[in-house]
N, C-alpha and C positions, 0 to 999 in steps of 0.2 A: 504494500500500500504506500502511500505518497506519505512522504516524510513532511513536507515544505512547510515550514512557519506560515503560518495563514496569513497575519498580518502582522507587520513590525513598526510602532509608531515609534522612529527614533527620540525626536526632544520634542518637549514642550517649552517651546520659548519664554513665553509670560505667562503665569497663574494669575487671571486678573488683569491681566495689563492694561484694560479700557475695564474699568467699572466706574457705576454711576449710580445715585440714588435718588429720585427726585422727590420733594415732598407734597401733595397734594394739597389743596386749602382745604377748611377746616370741613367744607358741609364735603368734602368726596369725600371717593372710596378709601382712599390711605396712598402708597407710594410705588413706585416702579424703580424695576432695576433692570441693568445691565450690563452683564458681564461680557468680554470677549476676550477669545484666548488666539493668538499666533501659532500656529504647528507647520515642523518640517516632520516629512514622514518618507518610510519607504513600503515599498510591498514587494509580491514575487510578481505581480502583473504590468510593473511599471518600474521606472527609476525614480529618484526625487521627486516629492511633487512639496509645495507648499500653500499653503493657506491660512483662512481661518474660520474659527466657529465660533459665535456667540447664543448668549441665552439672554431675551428680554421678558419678562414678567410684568403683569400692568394688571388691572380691573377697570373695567370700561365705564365709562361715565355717569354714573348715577348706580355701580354696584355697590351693596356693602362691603364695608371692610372685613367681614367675617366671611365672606362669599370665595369663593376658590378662584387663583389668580388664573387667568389668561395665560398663553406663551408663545414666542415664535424663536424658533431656534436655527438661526440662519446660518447657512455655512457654504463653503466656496472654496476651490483648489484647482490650482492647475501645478502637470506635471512635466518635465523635462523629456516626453514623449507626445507634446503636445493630444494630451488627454484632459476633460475639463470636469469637474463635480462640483453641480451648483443645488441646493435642496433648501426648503424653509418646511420646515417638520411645524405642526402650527395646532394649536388648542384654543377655543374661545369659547365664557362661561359669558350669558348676559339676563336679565331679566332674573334676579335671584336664583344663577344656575337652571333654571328651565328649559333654557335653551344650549345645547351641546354644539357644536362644529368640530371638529378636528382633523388633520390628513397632512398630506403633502403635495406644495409644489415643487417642482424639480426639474431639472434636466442634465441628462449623463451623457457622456462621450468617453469611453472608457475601456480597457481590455479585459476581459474574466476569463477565466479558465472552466474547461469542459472535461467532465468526467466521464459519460455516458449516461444511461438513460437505468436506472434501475441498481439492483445489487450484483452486475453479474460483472464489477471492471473494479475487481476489487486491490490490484496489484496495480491499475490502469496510472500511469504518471501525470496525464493531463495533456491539453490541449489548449493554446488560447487563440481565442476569436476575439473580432472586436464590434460594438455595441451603441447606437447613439439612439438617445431617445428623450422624449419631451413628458415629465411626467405629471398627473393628475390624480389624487388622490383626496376623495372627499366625502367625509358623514358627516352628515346631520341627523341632529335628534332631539327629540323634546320630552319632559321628563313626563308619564304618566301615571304613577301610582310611584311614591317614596322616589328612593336613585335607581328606579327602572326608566327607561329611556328607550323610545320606541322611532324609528324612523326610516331615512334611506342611504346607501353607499353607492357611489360612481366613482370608478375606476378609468385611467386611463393610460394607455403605452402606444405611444406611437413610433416602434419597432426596426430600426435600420443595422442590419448585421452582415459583417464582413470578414473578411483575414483570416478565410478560414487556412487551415494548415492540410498543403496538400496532403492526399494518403488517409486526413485524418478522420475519426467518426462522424463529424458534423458534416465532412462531405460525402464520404460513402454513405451515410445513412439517412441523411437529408430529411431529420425529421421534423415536425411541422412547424413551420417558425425560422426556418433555417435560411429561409426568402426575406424576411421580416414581415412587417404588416401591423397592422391594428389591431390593437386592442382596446375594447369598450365595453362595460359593463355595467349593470344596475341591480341593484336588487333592495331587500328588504334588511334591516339594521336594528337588533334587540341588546341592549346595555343594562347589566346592573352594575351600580360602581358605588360603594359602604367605605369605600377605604380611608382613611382618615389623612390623608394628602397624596397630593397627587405626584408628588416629586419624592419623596423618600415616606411609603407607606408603614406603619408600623401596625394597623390593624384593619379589619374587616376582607371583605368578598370583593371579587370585580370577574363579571362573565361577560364574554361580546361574542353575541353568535350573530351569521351574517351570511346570507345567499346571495352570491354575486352571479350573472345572469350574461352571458355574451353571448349577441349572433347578431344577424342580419339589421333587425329592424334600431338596435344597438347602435350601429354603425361600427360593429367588429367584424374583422377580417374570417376572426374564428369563434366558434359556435360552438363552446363548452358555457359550464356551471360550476363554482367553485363556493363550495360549505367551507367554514371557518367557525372555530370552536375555542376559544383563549379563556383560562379559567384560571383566576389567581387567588389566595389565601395568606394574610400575612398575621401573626403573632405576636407578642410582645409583652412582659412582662412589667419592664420598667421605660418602655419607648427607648430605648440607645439600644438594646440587642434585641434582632429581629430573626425571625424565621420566615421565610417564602416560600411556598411551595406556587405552580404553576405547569399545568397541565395546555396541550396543544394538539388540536384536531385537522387536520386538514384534506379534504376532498375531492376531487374534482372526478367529472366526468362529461362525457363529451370527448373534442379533441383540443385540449390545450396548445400552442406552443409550448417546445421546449423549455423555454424563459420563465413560463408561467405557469411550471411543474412546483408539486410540492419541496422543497427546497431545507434541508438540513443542513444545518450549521450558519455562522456569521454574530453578530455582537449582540442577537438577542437568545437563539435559540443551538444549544450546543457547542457553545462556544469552544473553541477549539480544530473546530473543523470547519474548514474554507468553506462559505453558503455556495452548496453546490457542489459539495463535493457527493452527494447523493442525494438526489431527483428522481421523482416518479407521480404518480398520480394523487397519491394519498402518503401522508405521513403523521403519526402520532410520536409525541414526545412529552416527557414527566422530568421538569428538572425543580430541584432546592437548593434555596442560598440562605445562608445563616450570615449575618449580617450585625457586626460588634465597636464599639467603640475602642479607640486606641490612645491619642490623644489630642489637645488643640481640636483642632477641624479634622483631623483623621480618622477613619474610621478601616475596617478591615473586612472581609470577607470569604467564607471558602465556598463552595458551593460542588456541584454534581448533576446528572443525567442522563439520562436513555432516549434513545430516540429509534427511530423504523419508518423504512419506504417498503411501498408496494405497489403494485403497478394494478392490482382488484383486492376489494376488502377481504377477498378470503385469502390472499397470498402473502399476509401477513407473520413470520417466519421467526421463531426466537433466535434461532441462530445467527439473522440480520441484525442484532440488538445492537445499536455503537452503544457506548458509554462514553462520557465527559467528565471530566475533573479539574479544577482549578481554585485560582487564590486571587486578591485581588484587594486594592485600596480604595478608598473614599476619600476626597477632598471637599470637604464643605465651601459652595460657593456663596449660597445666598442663604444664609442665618434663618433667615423670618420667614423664606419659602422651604426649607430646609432641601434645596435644589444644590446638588453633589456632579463634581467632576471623576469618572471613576476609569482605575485601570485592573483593566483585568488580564490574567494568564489560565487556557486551558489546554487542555493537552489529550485524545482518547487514544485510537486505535492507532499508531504510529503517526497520529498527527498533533502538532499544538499549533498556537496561535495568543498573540498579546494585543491588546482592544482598548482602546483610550476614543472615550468618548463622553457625552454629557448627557445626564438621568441614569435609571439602572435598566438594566435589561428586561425587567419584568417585579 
C-alpha cells in the first residue's frame, strides 16, 4: 500500500498575525473578530504553494448577544505549479437562530491523486490527474420544533479534468466523470444540532441527514442520488476534556462521477489517509476524539477510527476495515467563541498524514 505523507503543512508563519476585535454599541448584538493566519505549505500533489486563511465571526444586526455567532472562513493559495485554492466555508444564524444557511463557495484548480475505484488496488501507488472547478455548496434551513431544522441542499461542481497519466487507470478505464461535466443537485435537508457551541462543542447531539438529487431537469450532467448521514455526540465532564464520538453514512446510487464517489480519508474523516485514497459508492465510518487541556490556549488530543467502501450495501466486507490513529494540538484562537486552530497527525494502514487547519474535524 502507499506509504506517502498525505499532507505536510510545513510553517505556520503568524499565529494571529491580523487579529481584530470590534466593539459593537450598546443596543447590538456584542462584537466580531478576526483572525488571519499566513501559511507556507507542501504536499505530495504539488510543490510550494503559499497563502492564507482566516476566520471572521460577527452576529448580524439586531441578533442577541447570546445567539450563536455567524462565520466565514476564507482562505486562498497559490502554488509554484501554478495551481490555485480559493474556498469561503460560511455559517449564518439570523432571526434568533431560526434561520440556518451554511456551505461553501469555492473554486479549485489543482492536482489529486487517483487510487482506483473500490478495494481491489490495495498495493496501487497512485496516479495524479488534474482538476479545475467552480464550487457551490448551499443549505438552508429553518428551525421547526427545538434545534431541529428542516429545509433544502444545492450542490454544485462544474467538473474540468485533465493530465491524465498515460497507461494509467483513469485512462484505460475511463470511468464516468473522466470527460468532466456537471454536476447539480437538490434535495431535501433535516438538522438537529443541541450542541453547546458550535466551534469547540463540549456537549449535546448534532444529526444532518440529507438527499441530494442529480439529473437532467437538475441541470446535471449525471443522474445519481447521494444519502448522507453525519451523527455526532460530545461529553464533558468539566467543559476542558471532551469526548467525541461521530458516526458517517454515505450512499449513492445511480451513476456518480468518479469525483463524486464516496470518498475516505482527508482532514475530517480518517484522517491519515489521503481523501481518496478509497472511493466507491457507499462508505460508512465511526471515528472518537478525546479532547484535553494542556496549557495557556493549548489544548491536546488523541483520537481513532474505522472506516469501509463498497461498491452495493451488501458488499460491505470486514476485512476492508482501514483503521486511523493519531494525536494532535489545539490553539485557542478566539476566547469568547472558543474557535481553535488545530494540528493534527494520523497515520493507519501504511499510510499517515499531518493536517493544520481551522475548527475541529467533527
Amino acid at each position: 500500500m502507499n506509504n506517502r505523507v498525505v499532507v505536510c503543512i510545513i510553517i505556520l508563519l503568524g499565529l494571529g498575525a491580523v487579529s481584530g476585535k470590534t466593539q459593537a454599541p450598546a443596543d447590538s448584538s456584542g462584537s466580531s473578530s478576526l483572525i488571519a493566519l499566513p501559511l507556507v505549505f507542501l504536499t505530495p500533489e504539488t510543490s510550494w504553494g503559499f497563502g492564507a486563511a482566516g476566520v471572521y465571526t460577527f452576529r448580524l444586526p439586531g441578533e442577541p448577544a447570546q445567539s450563536r455567532p455567524s462565520q466565514l472562513q476564507l482562505g486562498g493559495a497559490y502554488t509554484l505549479e501554478n495551481q490555485i485554492l480559493a474556498y469561503l466555508p460560511f455559517q449564518l444564524f439570523w432571526q434568533g437562530e431560526r434561520y440556518n444557511a451554511y456551505g461553501e463557495l469555492g473554486y479549485y484548480r489543482y492536482t489529486y491523486f487517483y487510487y482506483g475505484i473500490g478495494n481491489g488496488f490495495e498495493s496501487y501507488e497512485g496516479e495524479l490527474f488534474d482538476l479545475a472547478f467552480p464550487r457551490v455548496r448551499l443549505n438552508l434551513a429553518r428551525r421547526a420544533l427545538g434545534r431541529w431544522y428542516l429545509g433544502l441542499r444545492y450542490w454544485l461542481d462544474d467538473n474540468s479534468v485533465s493530465g491524465f497519466e498515460p497507461g494509467g487507470l483513469l485512462e484505460q478505464n475511463a470511468p464516468a466523470g473522466s470527460s468532466g461535466g456537471l454536476v447539480s443537485g437538490v434535495g431535501p435537508l433535516a438538522l438537529l444540532d443541541q450542541r453547546d457551541n458550535v466551534f469547540y462543542p463540549t456537549s449535546g447531539p448534532y444529526l444532518e441527514a440529507a438527499v441530494l438529487h442529480n439529473a437532467a431537469w437538475t441541470g446535471s450532467d449525471f443522474a445519481f442520488t447521494k444519502v448522507t448521514v453525519d451523527a455526532r455526540q460530545y461529553w464533558s465532564r468539566d467543559s476542558s476534556s471532551v469526548f467525541a464520538l461521530n458516526a458517517y453514512l454515505e450512499f449513492n446510487a445511480g451513476q456518480p462521477p468518479f469525483t463524486h464517489l464516496a470518498l475516505m480519508g482527508g482532514t475530517r474523516r480518517m484522517r491519515g489517509y489521503y481523501e481518496g485514497r478509497y472511493r466507491d459508492r457507499h462508505l460508512m465510518v465511526l471515528q472518537g476524539e478525546y479532547r484535553f487541556p494542556l496549557f495557556w490556549r493549548l489544548k491536546g488530543t488523541v483520537f481513532g477510527g474505522l472506516g469501509n467502501v463498497a461498491g452495493e450495501l451488501s458488499g460491505f466486507r470486514l476485512d476492508n476495515t482501514r483503521y486511523t490513529l493519531g494525536a494532535g494540538l489545539r490553539f485557542l484562537l478566539l476566547p469568547e467563541e472558543r474557535a481553535h486552530v488545530r494540528l493534527d497527525y494520523g497515520f493507519g494502514n501504511n499510510t499517515s498524514g499531518f493536517y493544520l487547519t481551522v475548527g475541529e474535524a467533527f
